[in-house]
C-alpha positions in Angstrom: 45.3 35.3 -27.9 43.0 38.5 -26.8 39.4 38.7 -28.4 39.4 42.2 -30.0 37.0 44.1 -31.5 38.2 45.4 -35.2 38.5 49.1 -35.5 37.3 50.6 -38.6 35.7 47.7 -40.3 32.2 46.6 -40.4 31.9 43.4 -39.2 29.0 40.6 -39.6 29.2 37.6 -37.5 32.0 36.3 -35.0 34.4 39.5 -35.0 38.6 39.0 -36.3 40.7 38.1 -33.8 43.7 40.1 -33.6 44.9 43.6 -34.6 44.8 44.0 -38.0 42.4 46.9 -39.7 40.9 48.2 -43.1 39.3 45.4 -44.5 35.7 44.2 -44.0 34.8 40.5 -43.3 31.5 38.4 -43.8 31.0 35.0 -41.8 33.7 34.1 -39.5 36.3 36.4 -39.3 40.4 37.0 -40.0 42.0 35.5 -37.1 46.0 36.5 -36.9 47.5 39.5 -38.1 47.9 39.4 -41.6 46.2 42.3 -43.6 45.3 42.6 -47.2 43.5 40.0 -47.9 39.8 39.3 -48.3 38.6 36.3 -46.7 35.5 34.1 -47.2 35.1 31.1 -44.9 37.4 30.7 -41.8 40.2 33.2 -42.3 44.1 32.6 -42.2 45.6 31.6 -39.2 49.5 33.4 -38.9 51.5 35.7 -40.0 51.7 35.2 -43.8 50.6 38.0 -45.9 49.5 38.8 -49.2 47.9 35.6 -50.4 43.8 35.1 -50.4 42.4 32.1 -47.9 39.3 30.1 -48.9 38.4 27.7 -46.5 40.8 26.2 -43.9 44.0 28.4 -43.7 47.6 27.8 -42.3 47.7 28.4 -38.9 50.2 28.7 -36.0 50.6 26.2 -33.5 49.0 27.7 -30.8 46.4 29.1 -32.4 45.6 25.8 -34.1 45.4 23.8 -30.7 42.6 27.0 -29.8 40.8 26.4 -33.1 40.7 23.1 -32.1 39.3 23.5 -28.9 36.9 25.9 -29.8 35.1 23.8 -32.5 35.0 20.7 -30.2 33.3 22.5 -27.1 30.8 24.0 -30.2 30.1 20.6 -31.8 30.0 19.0 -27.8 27.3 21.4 -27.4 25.0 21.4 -30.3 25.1 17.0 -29.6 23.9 17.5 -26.3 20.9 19.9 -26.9 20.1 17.7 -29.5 20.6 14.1 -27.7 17.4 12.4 -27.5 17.6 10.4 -24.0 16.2 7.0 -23.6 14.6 5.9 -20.3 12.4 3.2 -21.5 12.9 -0.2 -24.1 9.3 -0.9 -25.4 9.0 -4.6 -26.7 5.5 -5.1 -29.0 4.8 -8.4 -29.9 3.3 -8.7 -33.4 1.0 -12.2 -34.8 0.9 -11.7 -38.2 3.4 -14.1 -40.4 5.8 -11.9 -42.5 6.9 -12.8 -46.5 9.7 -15.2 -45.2 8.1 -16.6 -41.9 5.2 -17.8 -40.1 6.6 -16.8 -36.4 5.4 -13.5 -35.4 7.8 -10.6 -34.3 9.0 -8.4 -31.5 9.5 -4.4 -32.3 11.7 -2.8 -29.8 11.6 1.2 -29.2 13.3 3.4 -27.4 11.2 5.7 -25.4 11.9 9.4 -25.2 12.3 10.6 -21.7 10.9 14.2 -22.1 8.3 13.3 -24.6 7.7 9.7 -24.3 7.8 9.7 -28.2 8.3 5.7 -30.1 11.6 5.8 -32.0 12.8 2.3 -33.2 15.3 0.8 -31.5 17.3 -2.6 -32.4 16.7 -4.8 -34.9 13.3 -6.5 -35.3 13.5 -10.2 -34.2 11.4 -13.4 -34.3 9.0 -14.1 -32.0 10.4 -18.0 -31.9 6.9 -18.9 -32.3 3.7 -18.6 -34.5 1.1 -16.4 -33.4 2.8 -14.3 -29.8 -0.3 -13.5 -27.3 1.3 -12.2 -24.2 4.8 -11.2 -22.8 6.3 -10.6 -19.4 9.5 -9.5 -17.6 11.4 -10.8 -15.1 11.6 -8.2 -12.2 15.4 -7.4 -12.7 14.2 -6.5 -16.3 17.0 -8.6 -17.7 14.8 -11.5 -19.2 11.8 -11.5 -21.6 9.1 -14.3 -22.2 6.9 -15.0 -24.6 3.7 -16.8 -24.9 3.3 -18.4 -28.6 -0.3 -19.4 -29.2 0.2 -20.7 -32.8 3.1 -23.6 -32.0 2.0 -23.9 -28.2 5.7 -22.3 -26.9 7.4 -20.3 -24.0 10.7 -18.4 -25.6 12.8 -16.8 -23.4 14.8 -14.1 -24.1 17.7 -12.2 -22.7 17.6 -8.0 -22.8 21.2 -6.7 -23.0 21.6 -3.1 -21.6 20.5 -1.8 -25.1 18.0 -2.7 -25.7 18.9 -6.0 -28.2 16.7 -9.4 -27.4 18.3 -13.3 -27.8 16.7 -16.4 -27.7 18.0 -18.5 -25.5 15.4 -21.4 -24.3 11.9 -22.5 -25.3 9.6 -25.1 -23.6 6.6 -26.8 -25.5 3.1 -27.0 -23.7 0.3 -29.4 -24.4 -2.4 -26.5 -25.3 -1.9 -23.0 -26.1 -0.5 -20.7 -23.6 -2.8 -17.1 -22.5 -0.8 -15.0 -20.2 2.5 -15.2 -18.2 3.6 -14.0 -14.9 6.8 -13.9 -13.1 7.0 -13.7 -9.6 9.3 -10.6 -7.9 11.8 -13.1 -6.8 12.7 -14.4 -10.4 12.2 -18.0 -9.3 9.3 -19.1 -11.4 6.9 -18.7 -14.3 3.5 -18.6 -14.4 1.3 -19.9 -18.0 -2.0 -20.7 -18.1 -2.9 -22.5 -21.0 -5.6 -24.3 -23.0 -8.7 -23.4 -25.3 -11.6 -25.2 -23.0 -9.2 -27.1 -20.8 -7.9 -24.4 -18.3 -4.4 -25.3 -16.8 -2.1 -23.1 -14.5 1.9 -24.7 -14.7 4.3 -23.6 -12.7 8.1 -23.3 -14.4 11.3 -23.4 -12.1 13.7 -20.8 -13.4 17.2 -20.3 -13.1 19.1 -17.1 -13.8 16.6 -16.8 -16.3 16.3 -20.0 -17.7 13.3 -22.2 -17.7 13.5 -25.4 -16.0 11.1 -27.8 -15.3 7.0 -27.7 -14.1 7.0 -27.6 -11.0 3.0 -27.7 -10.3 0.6 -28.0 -12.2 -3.2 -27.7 -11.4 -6.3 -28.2 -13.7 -8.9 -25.2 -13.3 -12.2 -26.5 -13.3 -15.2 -24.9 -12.9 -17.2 -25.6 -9.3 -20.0 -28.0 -9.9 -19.3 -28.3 -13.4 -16.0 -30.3 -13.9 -16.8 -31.3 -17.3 -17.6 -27.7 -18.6 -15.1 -26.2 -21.2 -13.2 -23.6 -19.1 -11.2 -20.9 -20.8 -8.1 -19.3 -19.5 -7.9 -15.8 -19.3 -4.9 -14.4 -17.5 -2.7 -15.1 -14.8 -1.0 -12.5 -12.1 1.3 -13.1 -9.0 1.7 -10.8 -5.9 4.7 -8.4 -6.1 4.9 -10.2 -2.5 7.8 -6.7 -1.8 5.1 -4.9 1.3 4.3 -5.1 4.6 1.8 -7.0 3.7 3.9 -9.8 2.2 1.1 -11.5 0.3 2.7 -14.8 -1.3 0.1 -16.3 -4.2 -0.6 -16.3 -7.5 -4.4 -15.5 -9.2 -6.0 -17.2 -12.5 -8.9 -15.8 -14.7 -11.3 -18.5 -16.5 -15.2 -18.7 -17.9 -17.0 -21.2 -18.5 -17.9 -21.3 -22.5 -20.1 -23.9 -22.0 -22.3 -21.4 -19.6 -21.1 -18.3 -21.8 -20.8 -18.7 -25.5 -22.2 -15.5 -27.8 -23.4 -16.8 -30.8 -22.8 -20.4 -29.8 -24.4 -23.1 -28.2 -24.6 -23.2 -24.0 -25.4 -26.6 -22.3 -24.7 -25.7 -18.8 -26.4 -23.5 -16.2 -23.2 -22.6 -14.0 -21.8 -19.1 -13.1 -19.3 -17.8 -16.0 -16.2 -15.8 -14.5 -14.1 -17.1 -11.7 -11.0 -16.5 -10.4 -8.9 -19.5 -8.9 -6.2 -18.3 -6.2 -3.2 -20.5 -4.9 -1.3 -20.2 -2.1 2.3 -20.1 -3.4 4.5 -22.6 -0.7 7.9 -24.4 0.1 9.2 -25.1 -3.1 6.7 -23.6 -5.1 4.3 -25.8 -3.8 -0.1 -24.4 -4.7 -2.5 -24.9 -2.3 -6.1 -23.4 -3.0 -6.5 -20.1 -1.4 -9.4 -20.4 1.3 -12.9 -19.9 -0.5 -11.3 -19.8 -4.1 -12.6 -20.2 -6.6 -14.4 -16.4 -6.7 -16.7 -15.2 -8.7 -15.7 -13.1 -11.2 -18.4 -11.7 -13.7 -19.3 -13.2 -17.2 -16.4 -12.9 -18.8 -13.1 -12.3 -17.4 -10.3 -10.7 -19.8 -7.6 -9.8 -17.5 -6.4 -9.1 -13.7 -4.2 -7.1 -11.5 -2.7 -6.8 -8.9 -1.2 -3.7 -7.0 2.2 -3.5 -6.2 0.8 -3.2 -1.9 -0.1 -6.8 -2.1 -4.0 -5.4 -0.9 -6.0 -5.7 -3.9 -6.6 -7.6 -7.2 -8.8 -6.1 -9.8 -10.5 -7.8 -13.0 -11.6 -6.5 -16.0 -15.3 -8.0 -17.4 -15.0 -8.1 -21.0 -18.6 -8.9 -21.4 -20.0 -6.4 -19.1 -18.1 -3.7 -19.3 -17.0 -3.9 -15.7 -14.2 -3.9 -13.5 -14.1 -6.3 -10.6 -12.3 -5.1 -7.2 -11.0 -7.7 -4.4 -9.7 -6.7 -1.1 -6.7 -9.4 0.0 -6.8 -10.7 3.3 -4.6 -12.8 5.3 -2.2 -12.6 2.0 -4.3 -14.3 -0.4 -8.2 -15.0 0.5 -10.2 -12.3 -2.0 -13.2 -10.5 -0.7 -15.1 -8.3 -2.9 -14.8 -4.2 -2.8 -18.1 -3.2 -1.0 -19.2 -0.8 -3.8 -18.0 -2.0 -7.2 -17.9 -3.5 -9.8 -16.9 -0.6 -11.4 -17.7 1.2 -15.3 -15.1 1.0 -18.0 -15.4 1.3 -21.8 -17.0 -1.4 -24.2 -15.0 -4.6 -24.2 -12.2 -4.0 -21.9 -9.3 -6.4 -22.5 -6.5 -5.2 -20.7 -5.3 -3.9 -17.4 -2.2 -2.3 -15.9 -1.3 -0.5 -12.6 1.8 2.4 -12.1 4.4 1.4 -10.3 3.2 3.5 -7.4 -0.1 1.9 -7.0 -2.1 5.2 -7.3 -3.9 4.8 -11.0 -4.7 2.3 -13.1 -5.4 2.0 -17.0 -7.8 -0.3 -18.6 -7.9 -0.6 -22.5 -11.1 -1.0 -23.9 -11.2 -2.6 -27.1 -14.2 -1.8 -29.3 -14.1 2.0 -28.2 -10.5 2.2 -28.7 -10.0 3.9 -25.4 -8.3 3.9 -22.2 -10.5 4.5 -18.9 -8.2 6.0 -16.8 -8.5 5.7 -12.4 -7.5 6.8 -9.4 -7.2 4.3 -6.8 -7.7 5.3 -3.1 -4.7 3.9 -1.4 -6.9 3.4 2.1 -9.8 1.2 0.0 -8.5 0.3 -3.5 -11.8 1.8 -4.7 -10.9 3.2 -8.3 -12.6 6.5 -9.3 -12.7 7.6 -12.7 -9.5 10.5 -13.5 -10.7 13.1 -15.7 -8.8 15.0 -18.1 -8.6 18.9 -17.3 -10.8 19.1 -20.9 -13.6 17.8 -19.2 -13.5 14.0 -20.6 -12.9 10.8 -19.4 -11.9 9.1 -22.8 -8.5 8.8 -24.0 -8.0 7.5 -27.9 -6.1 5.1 -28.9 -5.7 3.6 -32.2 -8.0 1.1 -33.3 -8.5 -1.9 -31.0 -5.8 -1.8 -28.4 -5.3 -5.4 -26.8 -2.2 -4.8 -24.4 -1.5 -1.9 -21.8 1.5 -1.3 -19.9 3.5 1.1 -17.9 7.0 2.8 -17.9 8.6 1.5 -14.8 11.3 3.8 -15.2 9.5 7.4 -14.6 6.2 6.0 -14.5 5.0 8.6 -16.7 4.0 6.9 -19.9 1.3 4.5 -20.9 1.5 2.5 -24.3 -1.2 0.4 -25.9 -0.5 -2.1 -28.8 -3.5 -1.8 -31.0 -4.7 -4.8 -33.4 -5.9 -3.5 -36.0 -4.0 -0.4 -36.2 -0.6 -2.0 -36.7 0.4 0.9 -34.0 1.6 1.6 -30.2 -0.8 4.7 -28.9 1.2 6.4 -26.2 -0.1 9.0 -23.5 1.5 11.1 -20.9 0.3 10.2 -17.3 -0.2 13.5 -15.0 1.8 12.1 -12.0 -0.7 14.3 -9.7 -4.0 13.6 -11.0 -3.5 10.1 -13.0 -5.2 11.5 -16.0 -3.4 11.3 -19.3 -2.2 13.3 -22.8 -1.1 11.8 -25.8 2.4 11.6 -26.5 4.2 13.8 -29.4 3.8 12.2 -33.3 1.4 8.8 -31.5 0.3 6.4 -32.4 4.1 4.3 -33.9 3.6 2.6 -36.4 4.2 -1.3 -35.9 4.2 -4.5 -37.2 1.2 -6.2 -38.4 -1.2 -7.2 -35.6 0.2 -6.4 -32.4 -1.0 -8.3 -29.3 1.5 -7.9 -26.3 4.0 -5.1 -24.9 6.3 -5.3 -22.0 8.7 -2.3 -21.2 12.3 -2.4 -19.4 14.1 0.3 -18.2 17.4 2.0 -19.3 20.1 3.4 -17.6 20.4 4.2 -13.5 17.0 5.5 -13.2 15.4 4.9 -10.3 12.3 2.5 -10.5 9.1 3.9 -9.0 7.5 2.5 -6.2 4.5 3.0 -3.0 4.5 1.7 0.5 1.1 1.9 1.8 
């Protein structure tokens, strides 16, 4: 059927289709060739004559299957400028007990690929545990763990392709688990656990599943055995570079040497970082000269995904610690750091490309943002085109991490803002813009995030 403009008729709107003349149509025109009627609406489709049409009329059969078509390709198209694209999962662990249960809870969001705007996602679920610190996932982003503080528990959990979370194995420690790790391989877990007994177990897994310890070692502080040593974090080496470091690194201080407010009764060095060699069968072996040193209070570590460095964030300084890695797991100090970061930093996270890092600083609810020189790993401050270094989060963020998808959004969970903060990273100059409508709201108290990807997208990476 031809298109054709109406002769002698006003028209307003999508024209009539068809020959017909002498009679004036608002909204969507007459289509067919009937005359004498008025129509409102979609006009009469046919030949019939001499009967008004409101709404829907009878119609041929060709020019039905056309209709047909037409309003498809137009509803087809108004979907897909409308579709909101996911290319992230954000999971935020939450401590507080709700009306009907003492375990915390996991939020899941979908994360906007343009904007890198929260939306909620599936369905809220249990933590399987009281009190969720810390969360990691597997490299194949196809499992999830969780560190339960409150009932001393590991849960695992599997991610389906949408985003949806099921518990499918917990293990019970003797002390509170801190901090996870997983190494690249997806062949064991990393806890370290305790409140002034430090211990680093490692867990065989199995497509997932958590089997039994397979080391464990006691961190202790040099000199001073008997001291209460407190677990900070735990990280393992992406071991996927040239450099093919294999070993896995532990934070701890020494409460009995640092306590604010409290009582100290021994004179040795706070902060230290215990390295182990990671061997045949997952056998540890002390890294050569580890312990190291590792300022006054150590909140959390790093490290890149080059294998080359290992960075630690000084919660009681203010600091941020850098280590060179030689012969795959000895660490050496970076010649000209420590390094300045916001008041009480308590988090740390590197993109996927090993060029900036984020550290979440919370008493100033910020995030110091860097630039790490690929040649040195020294980290130099990115600042935003406004002029300032400081990007807001909601109040007290506890937990940073990184899209792996684009690598083009950070997310914080904040404490006592019952929130996610989330910025845009600058993929050329590290430094960062909040997201549209941040922070999300969440769940009450929010310690821990992890992020999967969605779809085919490819996963962002840096060889040195």
């Amino acid at each position: 059927m031809k298109f054709s403009k109406l002769m002698g008729s006003p028209a307003i709107g999508l024209r009539r289709w068809g020959g017909s003349t002498g009679s004036p149509a608002i909204g969507l025109r007459r289509w067919g060739g009937s005359t004498g009627s008025p129509a409102i609406g979609l006009r009469r489709w046919g030949g019939s004559t001499g009967s008004p049409a409101t709404g829907l009329r009878r119609w041929g059969g060709l020019s039905q299957l056309f209709l047909v078509t037409i309003i498809g390709l137009l509803v087809a198209t108004l979907m897909t400028a409308c579709q909101l694209v996911t290319i992230d999962y954000v999971f935020v662990a939450s401590s507080a007990p709700t009306a009907t249960s003492s375990n915390g809870q996991i939020d899941t969001y979908a994360s906007d690929s343009e904007s890198g705007a929260l939306r909620k996602g599936a369905a809220t679920v249990s933590a399987g545990g009281v009190d969720p610190v810390a969360m990691v996932v597997s490299s194949d982003y196809t499992n999830l763990y969780v560190a339960n503080a409150g009932n001393n528990t590991v849960v695992h959990f599997d991610v389906a392709s949408n985003g949806v979370l099921s518990a499918k194995d917990t293990i019970t420690l003797t002390g509170p688990p801190v901090s996870l790790a997983v190494n690249t391989a997806g062949t064991y877990l990393y806890v370290v656990s305790g409140t002034t007994t430090a211990t680093l177990t490692e867990y065989a897994l199995s497509s997932g599943a958590i089997g039994s310890a397979t080391a464990q070692i006691a961190l202790q502080i040099p000199g001073f055995t008997t001291d209460a040593a407190v677990p900070t974090g735990v990280t393992v080496l992406a071991n996927n570079s040239v450099v093919q470091g294999n070993a896995v690194y532990a934070t701890v201080y020494d409460q009995s040497a640092y306590n604010p407010g409290g009582t100290t009764t021994s004179t040795a060095h706070p902060g230290w970082v215990f390295g182990f060699v990671i061997g045949s069968g997952g056998a540890l072996s002390p890294a050569n000269g580890s312990p190291y040193q590792a300022g006054v209070k150590p909140s959390a570590l790093v490290s890149d995904p080059t294998d080359r460095f290992v960075y630690v964030t000084d919660f009681a300084s203010n600091q941020l610690i850098g280590y060179g890695i030689e012969g795959g797991s000895t660490l050496n100090f970076l010649i000209n750091g420590p390094f300045r970061t916001g008041n009480e930093p308590q988090a740390v996270a590197i993109d996927p490309r090993g060029k900036y890092m984020y550290v979440a600083n919370s008493l100033d609810s910020s995030v110091s943002a860097y630039v790490i020189d690929l040649s040195t790993g020294t980290p130099s401050t990115a600042v935003n085109p406004t002029g300032s270094a400081t990007n807001s989060t909601d109040t007290q963020p506890l937990s940073i991490a990184i899209d792996p998808a684009l690598g083009r959004y950070v997310y914080t969970a904040n404490y006592l803002g019952n929130s996610v903060s989330g910025f845009r990273l600058d993929p050329n100059a590290g430094n960062l813009s909040p997201t549209q409508a941040t922070p999300y709201p969440s769940d009450q108290n929010p310690t821990a995030i992890a992020i999967v990807p969605h779809g085919n997208h490819s996963l962002q990476a840096v060889t040195p």
